[in-house]
C-alpha positions as a printed NumPy array, in Angstrom:
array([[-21.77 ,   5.835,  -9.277],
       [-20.603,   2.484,  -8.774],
       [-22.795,  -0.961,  -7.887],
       [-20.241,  -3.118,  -6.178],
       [-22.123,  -6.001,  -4.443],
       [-21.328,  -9.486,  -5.027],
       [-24.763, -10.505,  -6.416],
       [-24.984, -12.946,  -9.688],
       [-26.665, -10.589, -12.554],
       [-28.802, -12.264, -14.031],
       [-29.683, -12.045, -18.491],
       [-30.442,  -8.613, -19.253],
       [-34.017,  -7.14 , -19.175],
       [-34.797,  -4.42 , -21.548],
       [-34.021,  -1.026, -20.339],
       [-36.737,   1.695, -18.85 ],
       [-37.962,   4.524, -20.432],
       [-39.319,   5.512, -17.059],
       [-39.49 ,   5.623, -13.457],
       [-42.614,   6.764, -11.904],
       [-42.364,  10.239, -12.932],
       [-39.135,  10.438, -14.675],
       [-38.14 ,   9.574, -18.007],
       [-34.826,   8.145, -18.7  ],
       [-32.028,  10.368, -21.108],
       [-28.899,   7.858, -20.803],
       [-27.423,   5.087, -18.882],
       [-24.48 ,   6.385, -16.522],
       [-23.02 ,   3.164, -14.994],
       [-24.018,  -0.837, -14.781],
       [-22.984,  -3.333, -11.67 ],
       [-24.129,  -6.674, -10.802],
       [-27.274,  -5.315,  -8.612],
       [-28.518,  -2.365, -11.204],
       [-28.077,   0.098, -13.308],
       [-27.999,   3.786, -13.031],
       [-29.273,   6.211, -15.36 ],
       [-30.146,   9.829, -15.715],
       [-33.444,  10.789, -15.739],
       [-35.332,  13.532, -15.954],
       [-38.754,  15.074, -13.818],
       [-41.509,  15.318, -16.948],
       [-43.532,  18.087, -14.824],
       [-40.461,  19.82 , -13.341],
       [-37.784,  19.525, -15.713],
       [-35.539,  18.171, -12.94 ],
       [-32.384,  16.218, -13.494],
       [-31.244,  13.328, -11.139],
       [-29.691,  10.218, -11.049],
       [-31.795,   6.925, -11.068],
       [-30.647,   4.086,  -9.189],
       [-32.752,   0.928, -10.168],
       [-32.267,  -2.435,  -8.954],
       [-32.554,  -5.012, -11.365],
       [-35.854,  -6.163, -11.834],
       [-34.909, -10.29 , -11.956],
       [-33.246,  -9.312,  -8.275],
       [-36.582,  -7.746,  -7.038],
       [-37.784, -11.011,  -5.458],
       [-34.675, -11.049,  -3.168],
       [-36.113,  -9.863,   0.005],
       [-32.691,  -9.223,   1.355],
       [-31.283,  -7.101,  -1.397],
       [-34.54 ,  -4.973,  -1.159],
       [-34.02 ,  -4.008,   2.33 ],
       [-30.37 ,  -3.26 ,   1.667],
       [-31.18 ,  -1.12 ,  -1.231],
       [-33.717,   0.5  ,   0.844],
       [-31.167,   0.57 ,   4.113],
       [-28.524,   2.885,   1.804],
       [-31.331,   5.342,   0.884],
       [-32.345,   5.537,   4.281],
       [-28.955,   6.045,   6.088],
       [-27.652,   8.322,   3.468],
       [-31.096,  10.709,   4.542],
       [-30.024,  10.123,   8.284],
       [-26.399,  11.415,   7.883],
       [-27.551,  14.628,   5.163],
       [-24.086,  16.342,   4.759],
       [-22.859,  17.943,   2.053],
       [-19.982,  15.566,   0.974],
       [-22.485,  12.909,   0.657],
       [-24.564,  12.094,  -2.045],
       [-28.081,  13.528,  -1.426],
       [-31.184,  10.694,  -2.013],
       [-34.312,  12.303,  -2.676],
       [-36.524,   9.418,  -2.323],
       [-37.163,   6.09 ,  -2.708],
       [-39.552,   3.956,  -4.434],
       [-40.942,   0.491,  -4.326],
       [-43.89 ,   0.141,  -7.258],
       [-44.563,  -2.787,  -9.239],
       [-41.216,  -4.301, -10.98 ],
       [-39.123,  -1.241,  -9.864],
       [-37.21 ,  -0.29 ,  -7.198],
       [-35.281,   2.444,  -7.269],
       [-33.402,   5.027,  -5.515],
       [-34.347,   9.274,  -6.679],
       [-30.379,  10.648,  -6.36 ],
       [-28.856,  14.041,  -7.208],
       [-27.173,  13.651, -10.705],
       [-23.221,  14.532, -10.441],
       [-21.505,  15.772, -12.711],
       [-17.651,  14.79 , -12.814],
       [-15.313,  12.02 , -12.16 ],
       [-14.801,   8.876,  -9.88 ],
       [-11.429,   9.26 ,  -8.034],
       [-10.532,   6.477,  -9.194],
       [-10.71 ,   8.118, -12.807],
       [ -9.182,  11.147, -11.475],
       [ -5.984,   8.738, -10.193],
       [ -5.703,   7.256, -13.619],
       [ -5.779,  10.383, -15.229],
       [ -4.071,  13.233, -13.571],
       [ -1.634,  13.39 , -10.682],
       [ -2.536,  15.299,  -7.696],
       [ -0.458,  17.941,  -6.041],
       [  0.049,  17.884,  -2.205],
       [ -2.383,  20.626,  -2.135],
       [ -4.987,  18.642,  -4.001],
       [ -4.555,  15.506,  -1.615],
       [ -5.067,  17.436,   1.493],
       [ -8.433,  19.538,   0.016],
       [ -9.671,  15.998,  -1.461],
       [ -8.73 ,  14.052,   2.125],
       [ -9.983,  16.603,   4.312],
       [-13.355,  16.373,   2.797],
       [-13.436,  12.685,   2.618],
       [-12.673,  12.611,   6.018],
       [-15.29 ,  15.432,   7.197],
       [-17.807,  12.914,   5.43 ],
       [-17.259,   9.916,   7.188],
       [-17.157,  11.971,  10.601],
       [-20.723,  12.721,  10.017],
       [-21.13 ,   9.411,   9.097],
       [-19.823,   8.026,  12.181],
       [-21.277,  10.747,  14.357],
       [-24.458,   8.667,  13.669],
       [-23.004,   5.599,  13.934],
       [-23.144,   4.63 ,  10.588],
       [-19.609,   2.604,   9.035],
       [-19.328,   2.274,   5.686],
       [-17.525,  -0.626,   5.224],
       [-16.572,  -0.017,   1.299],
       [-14.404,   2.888,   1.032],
       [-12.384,   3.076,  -2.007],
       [-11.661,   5.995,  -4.706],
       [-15.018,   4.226,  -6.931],
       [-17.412,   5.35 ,  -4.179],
       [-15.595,   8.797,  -4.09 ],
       [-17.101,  10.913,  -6.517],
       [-15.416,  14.388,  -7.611],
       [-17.402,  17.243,  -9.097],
       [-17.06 ,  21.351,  -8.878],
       [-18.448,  23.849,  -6.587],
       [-17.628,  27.493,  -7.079],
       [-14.647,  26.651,  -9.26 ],
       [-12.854,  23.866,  -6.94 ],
       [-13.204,  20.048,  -6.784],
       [-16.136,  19.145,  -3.849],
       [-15.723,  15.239,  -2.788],
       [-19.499,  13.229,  -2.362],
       [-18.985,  10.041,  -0.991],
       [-21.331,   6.809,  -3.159],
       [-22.485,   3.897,  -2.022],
       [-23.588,   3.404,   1.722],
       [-25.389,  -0.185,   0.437],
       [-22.947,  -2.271,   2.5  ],
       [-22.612,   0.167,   5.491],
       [-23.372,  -0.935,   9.29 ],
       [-25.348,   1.016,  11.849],
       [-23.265,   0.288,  15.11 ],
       [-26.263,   1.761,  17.39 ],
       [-29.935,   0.717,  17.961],
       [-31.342,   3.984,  16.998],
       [-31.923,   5.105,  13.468],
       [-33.062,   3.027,  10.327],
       [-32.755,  -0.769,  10.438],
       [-30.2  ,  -2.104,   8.33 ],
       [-29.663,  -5.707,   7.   ],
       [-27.505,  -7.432,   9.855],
       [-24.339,  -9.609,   8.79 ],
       [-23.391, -12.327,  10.314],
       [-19.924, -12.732,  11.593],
       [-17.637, -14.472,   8.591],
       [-19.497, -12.495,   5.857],
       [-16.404, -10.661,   4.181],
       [-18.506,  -7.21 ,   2.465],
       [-16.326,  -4.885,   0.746],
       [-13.34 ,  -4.512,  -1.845],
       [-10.955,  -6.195,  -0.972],
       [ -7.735,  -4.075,  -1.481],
       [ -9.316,  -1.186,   0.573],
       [-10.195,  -3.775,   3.025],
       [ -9.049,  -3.302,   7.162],
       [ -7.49 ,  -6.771,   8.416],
       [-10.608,  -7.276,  10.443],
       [-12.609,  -7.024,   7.828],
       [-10.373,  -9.467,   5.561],
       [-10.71 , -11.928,   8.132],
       [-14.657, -11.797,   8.461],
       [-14.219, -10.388,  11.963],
       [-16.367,  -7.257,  13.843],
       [-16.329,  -3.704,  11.738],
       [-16.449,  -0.493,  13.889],
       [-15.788,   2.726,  12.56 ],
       [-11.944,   2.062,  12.756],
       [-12.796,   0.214,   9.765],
       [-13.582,   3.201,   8.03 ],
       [-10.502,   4.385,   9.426],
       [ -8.029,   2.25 ,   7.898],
       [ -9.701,   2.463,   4.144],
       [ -9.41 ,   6.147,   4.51 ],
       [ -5.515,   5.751,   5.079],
       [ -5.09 ,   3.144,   1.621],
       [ -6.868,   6.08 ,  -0.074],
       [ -4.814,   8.234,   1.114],
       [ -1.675,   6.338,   0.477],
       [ -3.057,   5.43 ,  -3.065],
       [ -2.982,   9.51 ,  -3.582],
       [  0.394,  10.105,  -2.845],
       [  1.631,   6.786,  -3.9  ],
       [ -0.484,   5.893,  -7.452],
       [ -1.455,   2.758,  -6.113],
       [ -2.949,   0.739,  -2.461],
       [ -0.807,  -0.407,  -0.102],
       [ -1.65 ,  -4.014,  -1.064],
       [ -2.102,  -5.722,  -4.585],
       [ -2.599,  -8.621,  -5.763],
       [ -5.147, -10.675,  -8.181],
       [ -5.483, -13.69 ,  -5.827],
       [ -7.694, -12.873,  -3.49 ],
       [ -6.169, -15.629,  -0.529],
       [ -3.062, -13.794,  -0.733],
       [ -3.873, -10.241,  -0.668],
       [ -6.089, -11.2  ,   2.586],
       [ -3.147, -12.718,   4.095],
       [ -0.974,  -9.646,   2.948],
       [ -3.501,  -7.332,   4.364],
       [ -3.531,  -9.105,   7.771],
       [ -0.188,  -9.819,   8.159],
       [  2.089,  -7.798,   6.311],
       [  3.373,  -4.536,   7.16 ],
       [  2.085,  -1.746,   4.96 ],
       [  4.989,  -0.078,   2.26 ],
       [  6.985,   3.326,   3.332],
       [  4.52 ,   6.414,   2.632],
       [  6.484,   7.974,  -0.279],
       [  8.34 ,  11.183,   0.953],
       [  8.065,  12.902,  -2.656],
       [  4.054,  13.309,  -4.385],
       [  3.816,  12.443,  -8.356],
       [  3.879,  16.016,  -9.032],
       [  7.186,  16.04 ,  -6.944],
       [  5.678,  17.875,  -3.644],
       [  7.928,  16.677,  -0.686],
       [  5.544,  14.641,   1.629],
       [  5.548,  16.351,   5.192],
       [  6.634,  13.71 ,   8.042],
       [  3.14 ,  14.536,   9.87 ],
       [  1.338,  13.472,   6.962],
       [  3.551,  10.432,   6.179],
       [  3.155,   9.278,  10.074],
       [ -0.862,  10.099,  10.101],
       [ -1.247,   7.463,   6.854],
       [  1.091,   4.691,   8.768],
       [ -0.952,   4.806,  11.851],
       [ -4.147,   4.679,   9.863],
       [ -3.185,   1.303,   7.951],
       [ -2.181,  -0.195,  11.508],
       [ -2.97 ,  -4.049,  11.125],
       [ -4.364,  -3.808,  15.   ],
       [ -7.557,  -1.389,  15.374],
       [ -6.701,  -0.034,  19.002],
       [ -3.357,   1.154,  17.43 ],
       [ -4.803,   3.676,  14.744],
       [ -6.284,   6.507,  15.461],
       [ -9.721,   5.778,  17.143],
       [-12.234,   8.252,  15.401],
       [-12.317,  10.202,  12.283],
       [-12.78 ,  13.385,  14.643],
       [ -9.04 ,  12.571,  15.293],
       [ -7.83 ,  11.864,  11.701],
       [ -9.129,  15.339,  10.989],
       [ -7.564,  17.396,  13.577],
       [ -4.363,  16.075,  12.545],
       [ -4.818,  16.713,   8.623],
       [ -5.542,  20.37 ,   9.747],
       [ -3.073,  20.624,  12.407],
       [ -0.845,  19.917,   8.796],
       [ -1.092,  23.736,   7.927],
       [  1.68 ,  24.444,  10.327],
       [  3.84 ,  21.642,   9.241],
       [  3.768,  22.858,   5.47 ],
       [  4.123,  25.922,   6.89 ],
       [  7.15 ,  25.255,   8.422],
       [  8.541,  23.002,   5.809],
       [  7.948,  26.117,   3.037],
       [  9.664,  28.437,   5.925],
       [ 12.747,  25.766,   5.786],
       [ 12.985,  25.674,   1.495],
       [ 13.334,  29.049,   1.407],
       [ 14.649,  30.423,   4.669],
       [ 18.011,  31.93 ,   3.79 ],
       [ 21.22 ,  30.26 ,   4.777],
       [ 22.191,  30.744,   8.461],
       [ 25.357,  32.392,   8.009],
       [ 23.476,  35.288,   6.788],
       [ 22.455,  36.721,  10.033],
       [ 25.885,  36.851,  12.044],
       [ 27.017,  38.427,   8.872],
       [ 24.383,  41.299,   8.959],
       [ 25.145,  41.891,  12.439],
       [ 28.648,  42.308,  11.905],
       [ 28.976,  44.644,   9.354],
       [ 26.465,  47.094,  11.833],
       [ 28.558,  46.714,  14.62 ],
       [ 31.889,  47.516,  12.529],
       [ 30.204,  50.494,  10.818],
       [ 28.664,  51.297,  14.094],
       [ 32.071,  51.53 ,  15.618],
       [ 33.783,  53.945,  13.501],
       [ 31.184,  56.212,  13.892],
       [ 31.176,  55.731,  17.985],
       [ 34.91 ,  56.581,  18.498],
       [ 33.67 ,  60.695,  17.337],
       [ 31.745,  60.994,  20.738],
       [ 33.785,  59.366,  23.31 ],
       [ 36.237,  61.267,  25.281],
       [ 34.696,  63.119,  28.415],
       [ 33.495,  65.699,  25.807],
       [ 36.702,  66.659,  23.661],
       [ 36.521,  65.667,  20.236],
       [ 39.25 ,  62.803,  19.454],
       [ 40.721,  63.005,  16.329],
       [ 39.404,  61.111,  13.788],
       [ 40.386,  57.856,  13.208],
       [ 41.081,  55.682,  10.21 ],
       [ 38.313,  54.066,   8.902],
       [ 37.811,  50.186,  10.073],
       [ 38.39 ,  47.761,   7.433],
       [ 35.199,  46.212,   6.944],
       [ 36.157,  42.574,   6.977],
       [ 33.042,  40.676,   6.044],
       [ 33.748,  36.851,   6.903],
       [ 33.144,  34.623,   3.645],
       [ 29.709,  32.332,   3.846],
       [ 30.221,  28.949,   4.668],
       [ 29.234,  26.696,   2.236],
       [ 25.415,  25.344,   2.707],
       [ 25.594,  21.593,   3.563],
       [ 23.33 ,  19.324,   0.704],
       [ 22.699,  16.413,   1.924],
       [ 22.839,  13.721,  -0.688],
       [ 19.391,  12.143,  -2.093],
       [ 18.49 ,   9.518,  -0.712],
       [ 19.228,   6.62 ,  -3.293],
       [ 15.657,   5.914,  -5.434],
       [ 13.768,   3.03 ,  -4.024],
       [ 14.782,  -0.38 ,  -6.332],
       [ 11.648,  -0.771,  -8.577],
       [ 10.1  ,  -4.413,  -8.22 ],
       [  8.037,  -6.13 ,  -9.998],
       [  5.706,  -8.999,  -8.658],
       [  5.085, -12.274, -10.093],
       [  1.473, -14.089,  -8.574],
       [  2.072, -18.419,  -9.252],
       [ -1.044, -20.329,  -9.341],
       [ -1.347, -23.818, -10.141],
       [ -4.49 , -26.059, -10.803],
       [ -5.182, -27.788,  -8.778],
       [ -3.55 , -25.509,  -5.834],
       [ -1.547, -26.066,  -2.452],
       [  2.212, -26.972,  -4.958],
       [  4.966, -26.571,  -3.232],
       [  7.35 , -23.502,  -4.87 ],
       [ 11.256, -23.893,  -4.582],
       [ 13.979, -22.106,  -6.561],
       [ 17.108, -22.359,  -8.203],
       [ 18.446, -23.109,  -4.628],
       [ 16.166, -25.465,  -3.578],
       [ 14.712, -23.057,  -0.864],
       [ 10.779, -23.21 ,  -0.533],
       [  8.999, -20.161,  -1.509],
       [  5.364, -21.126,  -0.059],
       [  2.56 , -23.136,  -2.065],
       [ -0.106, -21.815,  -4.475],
       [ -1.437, -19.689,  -4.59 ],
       [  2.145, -17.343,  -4.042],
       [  2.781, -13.752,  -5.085],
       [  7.005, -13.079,  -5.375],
       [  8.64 , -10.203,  -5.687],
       [ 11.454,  -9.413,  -7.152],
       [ 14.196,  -6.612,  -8.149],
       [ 12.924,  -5.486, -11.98 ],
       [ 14.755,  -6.297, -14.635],
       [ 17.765,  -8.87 , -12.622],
       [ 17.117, -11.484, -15.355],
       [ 15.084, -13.981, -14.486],
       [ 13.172, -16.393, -11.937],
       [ 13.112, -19.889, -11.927],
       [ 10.971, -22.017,  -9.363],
       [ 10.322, -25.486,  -9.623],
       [  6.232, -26.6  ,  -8.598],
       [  5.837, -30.339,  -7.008],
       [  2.258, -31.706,  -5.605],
       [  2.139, -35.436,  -4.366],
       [  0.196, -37.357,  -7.263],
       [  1.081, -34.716, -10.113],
       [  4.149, -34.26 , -12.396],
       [  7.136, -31.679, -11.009],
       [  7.094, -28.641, -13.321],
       [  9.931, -26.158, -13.675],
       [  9.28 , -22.448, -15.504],
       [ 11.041, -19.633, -15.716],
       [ 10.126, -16.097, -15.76 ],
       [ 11.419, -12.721, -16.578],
       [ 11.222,  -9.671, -14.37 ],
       [ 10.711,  -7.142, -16.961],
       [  7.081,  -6.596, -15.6  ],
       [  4.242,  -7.631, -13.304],
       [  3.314, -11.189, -14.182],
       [  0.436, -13.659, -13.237],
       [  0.49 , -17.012, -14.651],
       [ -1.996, -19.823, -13.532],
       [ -0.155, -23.388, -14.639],
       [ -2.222, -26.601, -15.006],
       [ -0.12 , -29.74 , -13.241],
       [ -0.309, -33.084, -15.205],
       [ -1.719, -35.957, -13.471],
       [  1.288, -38.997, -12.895],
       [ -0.13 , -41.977, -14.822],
       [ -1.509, -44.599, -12.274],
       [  0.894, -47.296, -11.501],
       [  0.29 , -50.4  , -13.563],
       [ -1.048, -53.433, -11.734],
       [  1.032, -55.956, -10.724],
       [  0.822, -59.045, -12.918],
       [  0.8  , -62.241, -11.31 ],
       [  1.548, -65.712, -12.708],
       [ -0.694, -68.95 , -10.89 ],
       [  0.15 , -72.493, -11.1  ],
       [ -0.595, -75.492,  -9.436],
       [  1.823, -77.018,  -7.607],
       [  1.225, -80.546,  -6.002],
       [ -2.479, -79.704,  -5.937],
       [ -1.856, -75.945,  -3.841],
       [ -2.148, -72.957,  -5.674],
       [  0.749, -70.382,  -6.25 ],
       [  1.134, -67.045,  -7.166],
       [  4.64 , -66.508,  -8.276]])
């Protein structure tokens, strides 16, 4: 389970032996706001997963009530692709969250570690999305969707999604739990799974949800988010302005990538909300309305070639005429004649169409300069932007040069090679303040000169 709020840890207390009730067997995962451990009931024998806030945090009235606000919403939704919270508990220098303990692997993990068929990708999405549905059936967004808060464990012998981490989420209606209210700026989240709304620190509504469901999405067919980059001004200004990559047509286990599917993903990472598809309710029919497209696209690989069936009928209507001519004849039986040659027309040659040619591989190169705001040419003189900057550029083509200039600071020159992603951070040098003027006084005919 991850702990993903910004929050300042402070040093390290010693760790518990016990919560309430529970003792404490290991420690599963550490984030800036806790820890989580797994524990176990000393009177029952039960297993869960202990979600403790960290005791110098406890005096933080606001990160209580969030704590307590995830807890509470994830008992509100109850659905089986969501993590199950069996209580909560506020006691002197704990507070802590009673969880189910799940056994299995972060998608995130999953990603890193084995690629996912076309099959897999639909039974994972479908679930996802069947998740935040519920979610948003009771008007709860979640605000920090990414394949860390999408946990993967087994039921009867297949993978079963549970969404983590409702700490961040918004309740959109009055009813329900109270939640910890935002104000307008606050940017909550991760940011490459961010929407562009959310980037910019504007209103979140469950199209929010919406969007981060398509970079998942995209990040299972394509290995990676729509947007990367490790400064975060630029991948906010990506997010918001940039159009999202091509969906890939072909899956890392070399599935072909229906056209339904490809189109659903595009219109969930649309930069405006009014132009993706408005509710999860939606983003589900048309993942299951995807049956008939694979079905249709598995008719078309192995269909046999159309020439086939003209032949077929053919050769029955030539074999069917020889045997007619024996009955025709108002009765009298006509002699027999010769067999027909059975001509059977040759098949015409299936049409391939060529591959289309592989994508160019790029690489990206992120510029940063200390202090920041340089202006970036190259070789041609042609500006590039100001730093922070993120290029990109055709892997392998030798190399780029860009020259950096800031009023009051030293023009520096680099090069770089395009063998691989690269992120550099130069220091600028300071020009050397100009020396004072030296002046020479005399007295001239009793006045004063500087000469």
């Amino acid at each position: 389970m991850s702990l993903n709020l910004s929050v300042v840890r402070h040093d390290a207390a010693p760790a518990p032996t016990t919560f309430g009730p529970y003792v404490v067997e290991a420690l599963l995962g550490e984030g800036t706001m806790g820890c989580v451990y797994r524990a176990r009931h000393q009177t029952l024998g039960r297993k869960v997963a202990i979600k403790s806030l960290h005791p110098t945090l406890l005096n933080n009235a606001s990160l209580v009530r969030r704590f307590l606000q995830e807890a509470r919403l994830v008992n509100t939704i109850n659905h089986p692709h969501i993590v199950e919270v069996h209580d909560f508990v506020e006691a002197p220098g704990q507070v802590y969250a009673v969880m189910e303990l799940l056994e299995g692997e972060t998608l995130s993990h999953r990603l890193e570690t084995k690629p996912l068929s076309l099959d897999a990708v639909l039974r994972l999405a479908t679930q996802l999305a069947e998740a935040l549905e519920a979610a948003h059936a009771l008007s709860v967004v979640h605000r920090d969707l990414k394949p860390d808060n999408v946990f993967i464990t087994q039921r009867d012998g297949h993978d079963w999604v549970k969404v983590l981490d409702f700490g961040i989420a918004k309740l959109l209606s009055d009813d329900g739990p109270r939640v910890v209210e935002t104000q307008n700026g606050d940017v909550l989240g991760t940011p490459r799974y961010m929407a562009p709304e959310q980037a910019a620190g504007l209103e979140c509504d469950a199209r929010t949800d919406v969007y981060a469901f398509g970079t998942v999405l995209f990040e299972l067919l394509a290995a990676k988010p729509p947007f990367e980059s490790t400064v975060y001004g630029q991948l906010a200004a990506d997010i918001i302005t940039r159009p999202p990559p091509p969906v890939p047509t072909i899956s890392r286990t070399g599935d072909a990538v229906p056209e339904s599917l490809r189109k659903l993903v595009t219109a969930c990472l649309a930069k405006t909300a009014d132009h993706r598809p408005q509710t999860m309710t939606e983003v589900l029919r048309r993942l299951r309305n995807l049956d008939e497209d694979l079905g249709d696209f598995t008719a078309e690989v192995t269909r046999r070639p159309r020439w086939m069936t003209p032949v077929a009928a053919l050769t029955v209507l030539v074999l069917l005429g020889g045997v007619g001519v024996a009955v025709l004849g108002g009765g009298t039986k006509a002699a027999p004649a010769e067999p027909a040659a059975l001509v059977v027309p040759a098949p015409a040659p299936a049409v391939v169409k060529p591959a289309p040619p592989p994508e160019p591989k790029k690489v990206s190169l992120g510029v940063d300069t200390v202090p920041q705001g340089a202006t970036v040419t190259d070789e041609t003189g042609a500006k590039l932007g100001v730093t922070p900057l993120v290029l990109e550029r055709p892997a392998n083509e030798g190399t780029v040069k860009v020259t950096l200039e800031l009023k009051g600071y030293e023009t520096l020159t680099r090069e770089f090679a395009t063998t691989e992603n690269l992120r550099v951070e130069l220091p600028l040098k300071r020009l050397p303040a100009a020396a004072p003027k030296k002046e020479t006084r005399a007295v001239i005919d009793g006045v004063m000169e500087a000469y």
